[in-house]
DRENMI-622227 format. One record per residue (C-alpha): residue in three letters; x negated, y negated, z. Coordinates in steps of 0.5 Angstrom, whole numbers, plus 2048, in hexadecimal, padded with zeros to 3 digits. Layout:
BEGIN
ALAXYZ ...
END
This chain:
BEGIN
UNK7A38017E1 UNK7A98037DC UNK7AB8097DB UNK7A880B7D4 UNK7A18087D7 UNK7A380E7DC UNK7A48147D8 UNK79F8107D3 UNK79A8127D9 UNK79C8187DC UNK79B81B7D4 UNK7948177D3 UNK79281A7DA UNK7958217D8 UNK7918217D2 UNK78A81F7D5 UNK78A8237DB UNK78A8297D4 UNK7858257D0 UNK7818267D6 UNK77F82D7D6 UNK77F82D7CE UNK77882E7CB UNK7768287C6 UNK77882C7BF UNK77E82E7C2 UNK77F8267C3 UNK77C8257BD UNK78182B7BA UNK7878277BD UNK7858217BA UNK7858247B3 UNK78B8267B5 UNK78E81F7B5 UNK78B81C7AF UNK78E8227AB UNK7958207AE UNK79A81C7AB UNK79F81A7B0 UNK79D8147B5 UNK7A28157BC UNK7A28127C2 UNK79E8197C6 UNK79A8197C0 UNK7988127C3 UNK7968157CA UNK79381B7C7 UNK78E8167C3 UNK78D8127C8 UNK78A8187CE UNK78681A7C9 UNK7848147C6 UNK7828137CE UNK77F8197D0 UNK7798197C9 UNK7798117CC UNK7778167D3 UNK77281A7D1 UNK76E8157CD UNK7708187C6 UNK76F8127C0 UNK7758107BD UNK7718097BA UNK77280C7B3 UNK77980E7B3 UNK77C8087B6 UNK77F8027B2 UNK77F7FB7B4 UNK7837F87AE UNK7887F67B1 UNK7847F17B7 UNK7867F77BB UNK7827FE7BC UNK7868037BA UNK78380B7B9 UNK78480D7B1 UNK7878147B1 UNK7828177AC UNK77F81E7AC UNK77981E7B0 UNK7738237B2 UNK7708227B8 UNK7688207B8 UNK7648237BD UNK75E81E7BC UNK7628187BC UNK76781B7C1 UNK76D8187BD UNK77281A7B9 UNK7718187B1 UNK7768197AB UNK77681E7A7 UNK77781D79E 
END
């Protein structure tokens, strides 16, 4: 493992290990949080990536804001509200 790979961990375990112990709007609250944000950094990336982790965790549906476009399953940073029916995030116009 490389060097970044190692920080790139430590900062993903860091942000789970907080995700962890959030409630599922303040997961929610984080995600909005990211789409209305501009810049795209490297600790954004392992940010993203905890959270994305920790929804996957709890079996929160994210089918209706992922993008398959590009043959690769990528998360669509938009608003979403989470529907507790459906237990899933869904966008928000």
């Amino acid at each position: 493992m490389t060097k970044t790979n190692s920080y790139a961990q430590e900062r993903i375990g860091f942000y789970e290990a907080r995700f962890a112990s959030e409630t599922i709007q303040q997961l929610v609250q984080n995600f909005n949080d990211l789409a209305s944000s501009r810049g795209w950094t490297a600790e954004r990336s392992c940010y993203s990536s905890a959270l994305t982790r920790e929804m996957q965790r709890r079996d929160i549906g994210l089918t209706a804001i992922m993008n398959n476009d590009t043959g690769q399953q990528t998360i669509r940073y938009v608003c979403v509200a989470y529907d507790e029916d459906s237990h899933a995030l869904l966008p928000i116009a």
